[in-house]
Structure formats: C-alpha cells, structure tokens
C-alpha positions, 0 to 999 in steps of 0.5 A, a space after each residue: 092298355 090304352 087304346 091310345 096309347 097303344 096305337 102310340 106304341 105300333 106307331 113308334 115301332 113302325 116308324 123305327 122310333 123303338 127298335 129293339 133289335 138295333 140295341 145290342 143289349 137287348 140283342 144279347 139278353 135276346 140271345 141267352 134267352 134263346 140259347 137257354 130255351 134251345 130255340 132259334 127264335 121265340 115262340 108265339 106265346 112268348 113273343 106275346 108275352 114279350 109284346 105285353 111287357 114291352 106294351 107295359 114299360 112303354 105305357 109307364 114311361 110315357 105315363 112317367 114323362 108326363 108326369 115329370 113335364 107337369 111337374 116341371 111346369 108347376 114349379 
C-alpha cells in the first residue's frame, strides 16, 4: 500500500470516518465468523489479515473515486 494512503486509511479510522464496528452488517458477518471459529474474538494473524483487506478495499475505492472525478471533469 501506499504510504500515503495508508496514513489516509489510520486517519479515517482514527477520526471515526470508517468505523466498521458501527455497521450491523459487518457486526453480523463478524459474529458468524466468530462463532464458526469457536472464538470470542480474532486472533492476530487473522486480525491482520483482516486489517490488509480492509487496507486493500480502502486503496481501490479512493484509487476508483478518483478516477470517477477525472473522468467527470473530462467530460
């Protein structure tokens, strides 16, 4: 990842800007997932894992939305 971007990535968590907890979908995928794995909460490899795709969705939606606002310039 970027290092500029992921700096943008901490910052939005940080400042609560992406905050997966609050969303009650993620909170239910979250806990299925738990309850699949018989465990309370995520160990740390697969909390970093989870911390690298969220790092990857975040890059390819900015890289997207930027895209989108060069292209409705262009036109």
């Amino acid at each position: 990842m970027i290092p500029e971007l992921q700096k943008l990535y901490y910052y939005e968590i940080d400042h609560a800007h992406l905050d997966f907890d609050s969303d009650p979908v993620y909170q239910e995928k979250m806990a299925r997932a738990l309850a699949e794995l018989e465990a309370q909460e995520l160990s740390p490899a697969l909390f970093s894992l989870l911390d690298a795709a969220n790092q990857i969705s975040f890059t390819h939606g900015f890289r997207l939305g930027v895209s989108l606002v060069r292209w409705a310039l262009r036109g």
